[in-house]
ZAMARGU-4260 file (C-alpha; in steps of 0.2 Angstrom, whole numbers, plus 5000, padded with zeros to 4 digits):
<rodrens>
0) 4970/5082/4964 | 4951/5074/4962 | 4939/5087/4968 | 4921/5080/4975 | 4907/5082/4961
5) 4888/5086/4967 | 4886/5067/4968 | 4903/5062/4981 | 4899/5077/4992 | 4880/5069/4993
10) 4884/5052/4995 | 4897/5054/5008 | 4886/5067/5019 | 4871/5052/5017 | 4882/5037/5023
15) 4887/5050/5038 | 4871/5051/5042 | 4865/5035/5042 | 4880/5028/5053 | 4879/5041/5065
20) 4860/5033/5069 | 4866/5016/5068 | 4880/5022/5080 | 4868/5029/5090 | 4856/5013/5090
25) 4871/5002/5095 | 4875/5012/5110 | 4856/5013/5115 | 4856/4995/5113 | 4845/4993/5102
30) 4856/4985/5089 | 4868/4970/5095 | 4885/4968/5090 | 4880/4953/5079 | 4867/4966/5070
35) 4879/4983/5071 | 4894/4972/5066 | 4891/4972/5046 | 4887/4991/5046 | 4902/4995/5056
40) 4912/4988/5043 | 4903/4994/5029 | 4910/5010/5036 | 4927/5005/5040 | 4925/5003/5060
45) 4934/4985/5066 | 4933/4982/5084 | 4952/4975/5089 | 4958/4969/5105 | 4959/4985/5112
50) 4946/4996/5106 | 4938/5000/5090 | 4948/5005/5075 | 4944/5016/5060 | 4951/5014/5044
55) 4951/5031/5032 | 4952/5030/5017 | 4965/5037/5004 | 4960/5034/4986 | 4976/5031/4977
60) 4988/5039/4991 | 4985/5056/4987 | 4982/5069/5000 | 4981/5086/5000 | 4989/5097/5015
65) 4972/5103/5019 | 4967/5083/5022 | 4984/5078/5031 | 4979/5095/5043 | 4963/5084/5046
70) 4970/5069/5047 | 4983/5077/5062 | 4970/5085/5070 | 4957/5069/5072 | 4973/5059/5080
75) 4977/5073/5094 | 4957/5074/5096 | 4951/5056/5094 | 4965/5044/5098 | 4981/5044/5106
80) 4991/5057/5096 | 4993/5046/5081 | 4989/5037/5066 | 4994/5023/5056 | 4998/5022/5036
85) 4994/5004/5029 | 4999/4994/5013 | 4984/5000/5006 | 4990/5018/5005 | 4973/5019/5022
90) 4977/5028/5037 | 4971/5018/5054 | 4966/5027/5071 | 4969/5012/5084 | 4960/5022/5098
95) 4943/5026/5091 | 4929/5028/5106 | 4912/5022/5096 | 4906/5036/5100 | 4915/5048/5093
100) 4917/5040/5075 | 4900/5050/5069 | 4910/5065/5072 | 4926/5058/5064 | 4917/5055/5049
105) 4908/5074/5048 | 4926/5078/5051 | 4932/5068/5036 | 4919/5072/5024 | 4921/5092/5028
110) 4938/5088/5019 | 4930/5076/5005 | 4937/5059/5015 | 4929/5044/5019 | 4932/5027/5026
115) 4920/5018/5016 | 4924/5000/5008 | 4938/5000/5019 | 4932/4983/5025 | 4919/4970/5022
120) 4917/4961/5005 | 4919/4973/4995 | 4929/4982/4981 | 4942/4991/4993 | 4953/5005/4991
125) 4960/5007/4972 | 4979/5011/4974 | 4992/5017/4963 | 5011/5019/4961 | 5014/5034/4975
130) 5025/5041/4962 | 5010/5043/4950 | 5013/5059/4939 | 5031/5062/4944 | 5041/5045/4940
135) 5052/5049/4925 | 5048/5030/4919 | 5032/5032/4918 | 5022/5032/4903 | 5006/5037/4907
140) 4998/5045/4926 | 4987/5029/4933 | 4978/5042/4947 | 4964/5046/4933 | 4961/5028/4929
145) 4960/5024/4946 | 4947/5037/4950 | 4936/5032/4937 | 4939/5015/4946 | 4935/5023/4962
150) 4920/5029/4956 | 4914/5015/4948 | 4917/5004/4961 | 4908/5014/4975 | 4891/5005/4982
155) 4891/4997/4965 | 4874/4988/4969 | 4881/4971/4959 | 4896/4970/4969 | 4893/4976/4986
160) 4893/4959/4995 | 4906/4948/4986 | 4912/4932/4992 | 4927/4939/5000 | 4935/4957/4998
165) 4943/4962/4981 | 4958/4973/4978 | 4965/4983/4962 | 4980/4991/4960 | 4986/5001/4942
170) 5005/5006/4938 | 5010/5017/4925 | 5025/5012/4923 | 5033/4994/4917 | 5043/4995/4934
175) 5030/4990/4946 | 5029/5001/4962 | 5011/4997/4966 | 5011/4976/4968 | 5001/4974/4952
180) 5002/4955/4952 | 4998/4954/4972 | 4979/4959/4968 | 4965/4953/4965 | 4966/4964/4948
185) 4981/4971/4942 | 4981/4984/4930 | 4998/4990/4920 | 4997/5005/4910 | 5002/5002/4890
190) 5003/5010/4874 | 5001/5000/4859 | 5012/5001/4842 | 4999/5017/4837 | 5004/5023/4853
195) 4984/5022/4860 | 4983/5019/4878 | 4978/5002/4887 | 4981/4990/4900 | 4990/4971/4903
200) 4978/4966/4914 | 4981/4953/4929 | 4971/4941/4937 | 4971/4932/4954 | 4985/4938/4964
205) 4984/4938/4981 | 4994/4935/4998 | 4987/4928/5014 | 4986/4909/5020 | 4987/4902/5001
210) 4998/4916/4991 | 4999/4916/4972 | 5004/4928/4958 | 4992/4935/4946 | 4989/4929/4930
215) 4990/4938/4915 | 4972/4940/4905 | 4974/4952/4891 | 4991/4959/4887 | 4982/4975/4877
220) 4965/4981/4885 | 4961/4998/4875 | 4958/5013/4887 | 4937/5012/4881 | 4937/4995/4890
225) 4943/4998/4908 | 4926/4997/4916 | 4917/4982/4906 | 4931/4972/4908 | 4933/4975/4926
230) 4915/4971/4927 | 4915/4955/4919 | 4930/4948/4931 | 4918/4955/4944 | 4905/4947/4937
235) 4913/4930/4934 | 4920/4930/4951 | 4904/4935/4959 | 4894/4920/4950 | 4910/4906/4952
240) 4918/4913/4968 | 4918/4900/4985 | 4906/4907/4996 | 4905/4890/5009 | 4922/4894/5014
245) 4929/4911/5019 | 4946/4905/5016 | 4945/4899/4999 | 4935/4913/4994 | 4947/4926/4986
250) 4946/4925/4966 | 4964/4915/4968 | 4958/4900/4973 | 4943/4903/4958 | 4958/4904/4946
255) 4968/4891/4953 | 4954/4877/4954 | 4947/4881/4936 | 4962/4887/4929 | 4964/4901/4920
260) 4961/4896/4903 | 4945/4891/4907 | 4942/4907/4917 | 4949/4917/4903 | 4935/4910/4893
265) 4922/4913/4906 | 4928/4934/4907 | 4929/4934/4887 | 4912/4926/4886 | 4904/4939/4900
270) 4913/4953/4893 | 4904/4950/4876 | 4889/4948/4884 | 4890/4964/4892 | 4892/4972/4875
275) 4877/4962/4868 | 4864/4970/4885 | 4871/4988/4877 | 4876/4992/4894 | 4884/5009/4896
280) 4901/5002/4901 | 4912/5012/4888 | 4924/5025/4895 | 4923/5041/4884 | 4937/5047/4879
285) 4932/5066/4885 | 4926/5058/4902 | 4944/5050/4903 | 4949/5069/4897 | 4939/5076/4910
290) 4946/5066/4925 | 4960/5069/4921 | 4962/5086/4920 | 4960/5085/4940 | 4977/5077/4936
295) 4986/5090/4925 | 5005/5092/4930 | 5006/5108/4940 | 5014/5123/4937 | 5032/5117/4935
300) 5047/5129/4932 | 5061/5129/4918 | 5074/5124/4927 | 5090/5115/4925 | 5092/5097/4926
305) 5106/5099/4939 | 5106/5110/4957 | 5120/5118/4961 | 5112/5122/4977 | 5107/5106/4981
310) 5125/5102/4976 | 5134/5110/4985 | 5122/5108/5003 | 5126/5090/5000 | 5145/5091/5002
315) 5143/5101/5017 | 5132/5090/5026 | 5135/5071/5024 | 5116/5069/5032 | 5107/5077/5018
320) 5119/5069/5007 | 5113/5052/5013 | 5095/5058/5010 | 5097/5062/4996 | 5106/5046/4990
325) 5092/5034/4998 | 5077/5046/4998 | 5077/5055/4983 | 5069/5050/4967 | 5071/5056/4948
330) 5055/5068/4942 | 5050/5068/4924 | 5053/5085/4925 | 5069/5093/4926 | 5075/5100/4941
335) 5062/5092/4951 | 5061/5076/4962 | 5049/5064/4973 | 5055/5064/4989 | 5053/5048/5001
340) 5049/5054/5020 | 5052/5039/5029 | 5040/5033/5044 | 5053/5020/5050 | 5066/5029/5061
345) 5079/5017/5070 | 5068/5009/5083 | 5052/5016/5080 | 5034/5007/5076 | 5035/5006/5056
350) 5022/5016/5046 | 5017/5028/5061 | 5016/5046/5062 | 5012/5059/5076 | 4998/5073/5074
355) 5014/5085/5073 | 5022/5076/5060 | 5007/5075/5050 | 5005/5093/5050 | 5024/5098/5046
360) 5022/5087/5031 | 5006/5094/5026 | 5016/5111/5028 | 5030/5105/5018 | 5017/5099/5004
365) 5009/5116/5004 | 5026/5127/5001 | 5037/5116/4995 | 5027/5102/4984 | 5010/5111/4974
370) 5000/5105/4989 | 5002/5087/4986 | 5008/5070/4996 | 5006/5054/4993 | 5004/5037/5004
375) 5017/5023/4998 | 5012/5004/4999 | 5028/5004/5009 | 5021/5015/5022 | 5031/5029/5019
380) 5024/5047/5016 | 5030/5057/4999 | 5031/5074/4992 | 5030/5071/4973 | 5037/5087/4968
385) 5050/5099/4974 | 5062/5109/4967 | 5079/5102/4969 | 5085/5118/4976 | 5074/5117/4991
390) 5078/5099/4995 | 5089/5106/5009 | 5077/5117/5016 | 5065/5102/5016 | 5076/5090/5022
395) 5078/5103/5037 | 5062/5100/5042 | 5060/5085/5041 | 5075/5082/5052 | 5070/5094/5067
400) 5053/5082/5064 | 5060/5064/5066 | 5059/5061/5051 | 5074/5065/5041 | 5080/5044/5041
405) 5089/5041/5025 | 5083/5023/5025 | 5071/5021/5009 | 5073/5004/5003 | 5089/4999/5016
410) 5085/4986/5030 | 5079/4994/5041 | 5062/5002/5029 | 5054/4988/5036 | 5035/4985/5032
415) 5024/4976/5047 | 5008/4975/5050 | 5002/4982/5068 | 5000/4963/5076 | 4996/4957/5093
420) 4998/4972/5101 | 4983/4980/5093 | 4974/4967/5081 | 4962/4952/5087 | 4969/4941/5073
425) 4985/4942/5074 | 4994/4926/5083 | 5011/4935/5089 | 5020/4954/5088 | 5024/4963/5074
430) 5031/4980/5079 | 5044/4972/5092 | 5052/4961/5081 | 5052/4977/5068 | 5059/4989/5081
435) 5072/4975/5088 | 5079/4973/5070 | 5082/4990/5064 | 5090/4994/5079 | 5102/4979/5075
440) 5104/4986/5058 | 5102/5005/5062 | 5122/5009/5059 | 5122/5020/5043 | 5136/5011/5038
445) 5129/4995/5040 | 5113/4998/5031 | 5125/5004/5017 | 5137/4988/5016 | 5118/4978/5013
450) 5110/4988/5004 | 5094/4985/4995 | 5084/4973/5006 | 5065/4972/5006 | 5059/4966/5026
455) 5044/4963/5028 | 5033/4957/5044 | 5014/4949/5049 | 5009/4944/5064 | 4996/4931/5055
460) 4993/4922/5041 | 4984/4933/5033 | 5000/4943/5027 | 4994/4961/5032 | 5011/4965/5032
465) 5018/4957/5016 | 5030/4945/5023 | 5028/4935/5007 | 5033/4946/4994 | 5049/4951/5005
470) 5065/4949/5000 | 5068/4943/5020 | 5048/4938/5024 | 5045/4934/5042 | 5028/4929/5049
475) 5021/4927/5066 | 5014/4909/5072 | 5007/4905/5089 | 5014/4887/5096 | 5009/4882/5112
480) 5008/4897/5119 | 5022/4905/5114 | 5026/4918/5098 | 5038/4910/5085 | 5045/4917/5071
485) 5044/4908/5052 | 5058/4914/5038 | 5055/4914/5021 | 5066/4920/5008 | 5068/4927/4989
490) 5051/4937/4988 | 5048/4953/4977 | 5033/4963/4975 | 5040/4972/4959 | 5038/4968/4941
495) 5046/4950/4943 | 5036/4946/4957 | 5039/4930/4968 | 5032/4921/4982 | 5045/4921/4997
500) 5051/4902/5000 | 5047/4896/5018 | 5067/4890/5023 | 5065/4879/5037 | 5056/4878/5058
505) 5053/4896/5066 | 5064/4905/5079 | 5058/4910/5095 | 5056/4929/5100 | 5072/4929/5108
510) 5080/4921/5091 | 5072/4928/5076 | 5083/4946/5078 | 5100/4933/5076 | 5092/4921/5063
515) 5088/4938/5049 | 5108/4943/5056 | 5114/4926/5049 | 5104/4929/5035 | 5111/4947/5030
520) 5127/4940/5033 | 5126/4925/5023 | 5120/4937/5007 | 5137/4949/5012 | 5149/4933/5011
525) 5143/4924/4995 | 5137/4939/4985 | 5149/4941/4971 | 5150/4959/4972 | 5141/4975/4983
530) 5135/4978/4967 | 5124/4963/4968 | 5109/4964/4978 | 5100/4953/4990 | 5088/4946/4980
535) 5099/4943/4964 | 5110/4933/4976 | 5097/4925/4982 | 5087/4919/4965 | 5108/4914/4960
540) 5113/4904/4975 | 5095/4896/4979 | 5088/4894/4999 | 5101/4882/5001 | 5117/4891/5009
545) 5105/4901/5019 | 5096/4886/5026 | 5110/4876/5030 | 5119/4893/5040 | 5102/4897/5048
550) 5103/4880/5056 | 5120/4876/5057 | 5117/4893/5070 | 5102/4885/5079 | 5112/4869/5082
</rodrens>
């Protein structure tokens, strides 16, 4: 993992600082809200409906046991006992008293974390595939690009106060776990013919009230690159981005209304620009050494490729047997694998964790997985690496936990954005609907006659919870009062990303929970095999037999 330099340690202990007298002025009074609101943000502190939230950082999903600790530790102290994991791989406190957020943040930075960037119109959060440096597809670990990303992009002076917020996201691997082509920049780790690294680099994806997928720029970006190029998007979009309308402001719409040839033109052009001011943009190859030694595999055994332990615990207990089927994820390293910790128990808020299951995990990471998890874009924790013969003992724990659920990638992993019963924006529930459905769909044995289904749920337009990119999207709209429900259909976040189609009106709150029903059991009748998932049916067969039984129900 990254360890803070001189310069993190100094900046981070600086920004605590000056907040904590902000803070202190807003409380005196001397500031306003409408003066305190844009360095509350600057430092990741929203005020929702309820009281103000605090959004943590987690620089490419990784966390050490010593942060999780941390992390447990501010919930049972400073909110309600605990936290919430986002599709940005960030934590959120929902119960934060403004005047405790200085400490928080002394709290935070003892443990070298932050939640700056996390808001505002800035360069947020860079994420990474949560299976970084374990996958066995990979081909190279993105964590050290995106650190040098991270660092780059921290208070960078030219792009502190952008039109709108700006998000990257890099994948090592060509099967997309990070949502690449759902950002603002996507990056995909390459290797050329020579075999030198580089990235396909994506432009303009984005979710929210006008969805699109990315476009792609350069198929082959050498390694050197990275930062110049990055800058010159940033640039391009700082200089052409809408600024008279927050809602046309994301660098979509600028490469929608000049179209991306022309704005391929534009980066190519401010990229060679960049080269002519000699500007020190050029990654060298020892700093891209350097960083990522902090990345070096650990200190993996010889081990064989098949456990007979493991084995031979799975036929004697058809739980951990599940888990392992659902949960479990090949490493690049024999007799290892990633294992999924699931934050989606039947009928529990999706993406949330107590203070105590923070800190077994974090005790699980220590012993069991070289001191490391991750944060998934699904809201799901990881260990990245444990020995297949101690996927029992882990399993163990996790179960007496609540969170043994052998769900990863099922129905009922639902992704949803926390909604009207915490966020000011949001126009109707989230976590009901999310709790109602996998409690319809909780039966092990029905989750495993569907099987893969991506469902996903926001409570507003603004898609915090993915709903386009869903397999089964569903989003929240007020109408007259009331919360309804819209379905869309067919979306995917992977490496053949589409935009979920919207299939007809929305259901009420008492109907959404039978409408997905009809949906699943449209997929079972028409699929032409078990073998066929959900969203191949779907892209087969078209939205029109789902439609037509969606309403032929609601008639």
């Amino acid at each position: 993992m990254y360890r803070y330099d001189e310069f993190d340690r100094a900046f981070v202990n600086e920004r605590v600082a000056e907040f904590s007298d902000q803070v202190s002025r807003r409380l005196s009074g001397e500031l306003s809200e409408d003066q305190f609101k844009p360095l509350r943000l600057m430092n990741g502190v929203y005020l929702q409906l309820h009281a103000y939230m605090l959004r943590i950082a987690i620089p490419y999903g990784t966390l050490s046991s010593r942060q999780l600790r941390k992390l447990s530790f501010i919930a049972r102290t400073y909110d309600r006992g605990w936290g919430h994991f986002t599709t940005r791989q960030n934590l959120q406190f929902n119960w934060i008293s403004l005047k405790d957020v200085p400490e928080i943040l002394q709290h935070l930075a003892d443990v070298e974390m932050h939640a700056i960037q996390t808001s505002g119109n800035c360069i947020r959060n860079v994420t990474a595939d949560h299976f970084a440096g374990a996958a066995a597809d990979e081909v190279a670990d993105p964590r050290p690009y995106a650190e040098i990303l991270r660092q780059w992009s921290s208070l960078h002076p030219e792009f502190t106060f952008l039109p709108r917020k700006f998000k990257l996201a890099v994948t090592g691997a060509p099967n997309d776990r990070a949502a690449i082509q759902v950002h603002d920049i996507g990056l995909e780790l390459k290797r050329d013919a020579a075999g030198a690294t580089g990235f396909a680099v994506w432009v303009g994806g984005g979710q929210g009230r006008t969805p699109m997928i990315a476009k792609k720029v350069r198929d082959f970006l050498p390694e050197s690159e990275l930062l110049a190029y990055c800058t010159a998007i940033l640039r391009v979009y700082n200089l052409y981005g809408r600024r008279d309308n927050k809602f046309k402001a994301r660098i979509k719409i600028l490469v929608h209304e000049t179209g991306i040839e022309e704005l391929k033109r534009d980066i190519e052009a401010e990229y060679e620009a960049l080269r002519a001011e000699n500007l020190e943009l050029a990654v060298p190859a020892e700093e891209v050494e350097r960083i990522g030694r902090y990345f070096a595999p650990p200190a993996f055994e010889t081990r064989p490729a098949v456990s007979t332990v493991l084995e031979r615990a799975r036929l004697l207990d058809p739980d951990l047997a599940a888990f392992v089927e659902r949960n479990l994820t090949a490493h690049k390293q024999p007799g290892y694998a990633a294992l999924t910790i699931s934050l989606k128990g039947i009928g529990l808020p999706p993406g949330d964790a107590t203070a105590e299951q923070m800190e077994v995990v974090a005790d699980l990471a220590e012993r069991y997985s070289f001191d490391e998890a991750r944060v998934s874009h699904e809201q799901n924790l990881v260990l990245p690496h444990v020995r297949l013969d101690d996927v029992p003992a882990v399993f163990a724990a996790l179960k007496a936990a609540g969170l043994g659920t052998a769900n990863a990638g099922l129905v009922t992993d639902i992704i949803a954005c926390p909604g009207l019963d915490f966020c000011a924006l949001a126009n109707a529930r989230s976590i009901p609907v999310a709790q109602r459905l996998s409690e319809r769909f909780g039966s092990p044995a029905r989750q495993r006659e569907i099987g893969d289904l991506k469902l996903k749920i926001s409570g507003c337009i603004n898609a915090c919870g993915h709903h386009h990119v869903g397999h089964i999207g569903i989003l929240g709209v007020e109408r007259k009062g009331e919360e309804f429900y819209q379905i869309t259909l067919g979306g995917s976040a992977d490496q053949s990303c589409s935009i979920g189609e919207i299939v007809g009106k929305g259901f009420s709150s008492d109907e959404i929970v039978d409408a997905v029903e009809t949906v699943v059991d449209t997929y079972i009748r028409l699929r032409t095999s078990p073998q066929e998932t959900f969203i191949e049916a779907f892209r087969r067969l078209g939205e029109a037999p789902f439609r037509e039984a969606l309403y032929a129900e609601a008639v």
